[in-house]
N, C-alpha and C positions, 0 to 999 in steps of 0.2 A: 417643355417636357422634362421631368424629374429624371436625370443621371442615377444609375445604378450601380449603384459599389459593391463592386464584388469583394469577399473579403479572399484573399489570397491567402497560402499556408505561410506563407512569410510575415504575411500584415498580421495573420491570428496570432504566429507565434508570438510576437511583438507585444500584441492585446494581451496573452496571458502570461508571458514572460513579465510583464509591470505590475499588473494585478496582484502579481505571487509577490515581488518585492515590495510594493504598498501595503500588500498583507503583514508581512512580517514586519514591516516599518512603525505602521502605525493601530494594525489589526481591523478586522472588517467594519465596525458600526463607524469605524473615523473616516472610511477611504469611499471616495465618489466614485459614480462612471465617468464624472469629467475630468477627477484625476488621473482614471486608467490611461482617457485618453491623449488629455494634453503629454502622459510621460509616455507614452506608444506612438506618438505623433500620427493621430487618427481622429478623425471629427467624432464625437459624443452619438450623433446618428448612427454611424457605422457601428458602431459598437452594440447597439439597440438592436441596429436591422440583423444581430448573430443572435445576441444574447438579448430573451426579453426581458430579465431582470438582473439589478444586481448582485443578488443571491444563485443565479444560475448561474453568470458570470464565474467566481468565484468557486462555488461548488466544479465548474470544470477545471478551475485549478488546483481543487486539490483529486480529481479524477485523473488527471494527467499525471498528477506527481503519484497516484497508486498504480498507473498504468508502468513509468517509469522504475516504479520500485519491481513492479511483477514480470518488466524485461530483461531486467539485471541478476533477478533470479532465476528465471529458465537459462540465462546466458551461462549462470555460474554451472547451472544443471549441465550443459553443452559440453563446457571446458574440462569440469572436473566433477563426474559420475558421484566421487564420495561427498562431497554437497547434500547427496538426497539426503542421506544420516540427519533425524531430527537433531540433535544436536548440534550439528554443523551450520543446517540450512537457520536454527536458530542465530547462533552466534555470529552469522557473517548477518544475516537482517540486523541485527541489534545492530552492529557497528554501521551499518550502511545507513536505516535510517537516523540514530542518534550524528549522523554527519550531515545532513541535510533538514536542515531549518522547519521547514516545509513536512516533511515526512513525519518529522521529530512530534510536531504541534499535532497532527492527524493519529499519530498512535497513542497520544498522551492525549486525548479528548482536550486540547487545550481551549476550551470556550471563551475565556477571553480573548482570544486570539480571533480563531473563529466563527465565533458563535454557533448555529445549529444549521449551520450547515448541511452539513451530511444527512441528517433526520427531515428536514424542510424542505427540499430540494428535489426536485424530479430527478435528476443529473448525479444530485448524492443517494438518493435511493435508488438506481440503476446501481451505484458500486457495491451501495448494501448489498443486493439483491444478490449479485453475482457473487460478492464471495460466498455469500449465505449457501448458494446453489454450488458450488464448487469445493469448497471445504469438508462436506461429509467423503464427497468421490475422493478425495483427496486424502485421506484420513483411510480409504477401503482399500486405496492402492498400496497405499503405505504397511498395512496390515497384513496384505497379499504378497508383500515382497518382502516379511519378516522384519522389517524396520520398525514397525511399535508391537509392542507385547497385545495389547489388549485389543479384543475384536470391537473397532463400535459399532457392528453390526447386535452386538449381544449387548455393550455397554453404552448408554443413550446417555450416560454422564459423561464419555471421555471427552469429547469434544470441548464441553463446560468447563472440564478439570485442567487439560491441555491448554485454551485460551485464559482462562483465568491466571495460569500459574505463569507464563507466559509474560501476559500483559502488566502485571504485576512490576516487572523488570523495569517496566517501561515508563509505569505514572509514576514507582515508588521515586525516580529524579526528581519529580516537580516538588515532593512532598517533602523528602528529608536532604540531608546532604552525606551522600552516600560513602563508606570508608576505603571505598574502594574507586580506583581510575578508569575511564573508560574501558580496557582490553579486560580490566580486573573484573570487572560486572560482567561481559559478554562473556567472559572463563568461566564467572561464576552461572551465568543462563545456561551456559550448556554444559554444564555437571548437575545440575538438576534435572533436565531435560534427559541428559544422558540416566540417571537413577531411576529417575519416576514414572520414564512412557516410555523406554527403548528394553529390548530382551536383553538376558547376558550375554547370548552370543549373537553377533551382526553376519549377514551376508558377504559371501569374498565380493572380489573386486568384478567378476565377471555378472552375480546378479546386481551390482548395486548399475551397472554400465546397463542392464534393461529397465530396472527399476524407473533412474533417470530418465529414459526416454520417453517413458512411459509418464512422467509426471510432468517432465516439460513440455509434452504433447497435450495434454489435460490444461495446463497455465497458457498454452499459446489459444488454443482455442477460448479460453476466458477471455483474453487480451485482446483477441480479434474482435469478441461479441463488445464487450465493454468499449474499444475503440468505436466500433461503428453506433453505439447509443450516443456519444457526444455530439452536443450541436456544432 
């Protein structure tokens, strides 16, 4: 009778704690499931019996590190209310993920890295999905609590205009070499941000303390649904 291996949260951590570093080591088309395993100390099986492929595999490692990125911003929302300010909630993400490997490669579409992950993937189309579904509400709160100028309930381009300009910060690393130092780019993301999608005057200190609640209520309830689609 065939032994059943349960995979523990410890043995998974394990499993995608090596993954993620094979990732970045060697990038996905070079790294096996037998290399996850041998560096996880876990039989090739086990790893199977979670994950049916090694494209899902990996797709939940870069799910975890978005799940990762979206705790540490309601945490920031938690601690300090003026966070919500697009400008701020911009420029602390900048620095957050340009510090992590992982993070850095998933905002910068980096393909050799990862290949099509995200797009291919059951696992990565659950994170599509959810930001997709969460970013307009996200966008209508922020409006409702005076923090961007423009309705996008009226304006069906801010969204497009706001991630474009954005992301922009993000790829323009891989492509040039930028004249400014890390802190100097993030200052610079959010004086643009601050210019081009915020009113001239912001909320005191007591709406920005509902605002946040109200948005890090919105990103937790993301955070639960997306946790619970992982295998």
């Amino acid at each position: 009778m065939r032994k059943l291996v349960i995979m523990t949260e410890e043995r998974g951590r394990r499993v995608l704690d090596a993954a993620g570093e094979l990732l970045l080591a060697h990038g996905y088309r070079k790294v096996t499931i037998s290399d996850v395993a041998e560096r996880a100390a876990v039989g090739k099986g086990t790893v199977y019996l979670h994950w049916p492929s090694k494209a899902e595999l990996f797709a939940t490692v870069l799910v975890r590190e978005g799940v990762e990125l979206g705790r540490a911003f309601v945490a920031s929302l938690r601690r300090d209310p003026g966070e919500v300010l697009l400008h701020r909630t911009m420029r602390s993400s900048f620095l957050i993920v340009m510090a992590r490997p992982l993070a850095r490669a998933l905002y910068t579409a980096d393909t050799a890295l990862l290949g099509s992950l995200i797009t291919d993937t059951k696992t990565g189309t659950a994170l599509t999905r959810g930001n997709a579904g969460y970013h307009p509400r996200h966008l209508g709160l922020m409006h409702r609590h005076g923090l961007i100028a423009d309705d996008p309930a009226t304006d069906p381009e801010l969204s497009y205009r706001l991630t474009a300009t954005a992301w922009g910060f993000f790829a323009l690393d891989a492509l040039v070499e930028a004249p400014l130092d890390l802190t100097g780019r993030a200052d610079a993301l959010a004086t643009t941000m601050r210019r081009a999608f915020e009113p001239a005057r912001l909320p005191d200190h007591d709406a920005l303390v509902v605002a946040a609640a109200e948005i890090a209520d919105l990103y937790d309830a993301q955070l639960t649904e997306l946790g619970a689609s992982l295998p």
